[in-house]
C-alpha positions, 0 to 999 in steps of 0.5 A: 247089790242090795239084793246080793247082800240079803242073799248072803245074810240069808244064807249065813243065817240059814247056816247058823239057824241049822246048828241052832234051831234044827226045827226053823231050817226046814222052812229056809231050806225049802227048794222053792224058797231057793228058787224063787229067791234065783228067779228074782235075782235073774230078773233083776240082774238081766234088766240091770245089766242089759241097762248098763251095757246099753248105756255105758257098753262095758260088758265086764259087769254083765260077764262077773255078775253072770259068773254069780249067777252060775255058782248061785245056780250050781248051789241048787244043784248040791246037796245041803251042807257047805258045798252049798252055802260055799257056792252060793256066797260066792255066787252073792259075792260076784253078783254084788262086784257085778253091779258094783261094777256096772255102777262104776261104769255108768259114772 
């Protein structure tokens, strides 16, 4: 959850860095910065719901935190602007009610 919530402080700095300081969003908007910051949410979601499904074996967490991960996925995919940063909060949002979730679950 707390990776979801840098993502999304990430994103809506990235955004309002854009309209502020045009010069600072090449950095933040860098493909492999995206990529990278995916690949490490993929990794940690699939140890932290495979973790939960083996203790608690609800599968509801693992299926809306997969759901934030495609939209997460599918805002690489668009071009800058907000159809990106749309799809990617809302990517952060279900990733963060998945592990919530599985969090609940696991009590």
């Amino acid at each position: 959850m707390g990776l979801s919530g840098l993502c999304l402080i990430h994103c809506t700095l990235t955004s309002v860095m854009f309209g502020l300081l045009a010069t600072l969003g090449g950095t933040f908007a860098s493909p492999i910065f995206h990529e990278v910051g995916l690949g490490f949410a993929i990794v940690f979601a699939l140890i932290a719901f495979t973790r939960g499904l083996m203790e608690h074996g609800m599968i509801l967490p693992s299926w809306v935190g997969g759901a934030g991960l495609v939209a997460m996925s599918a805002a690489l995919m668009v071009p800058h602007g907000g159809r990106e940063t749309l799809l990617t909060m809302i990517g952060v949002a279900l990733l963060a009610l998945g592990h919530w979730l599985n969090r609940r679950a696991a009590a």
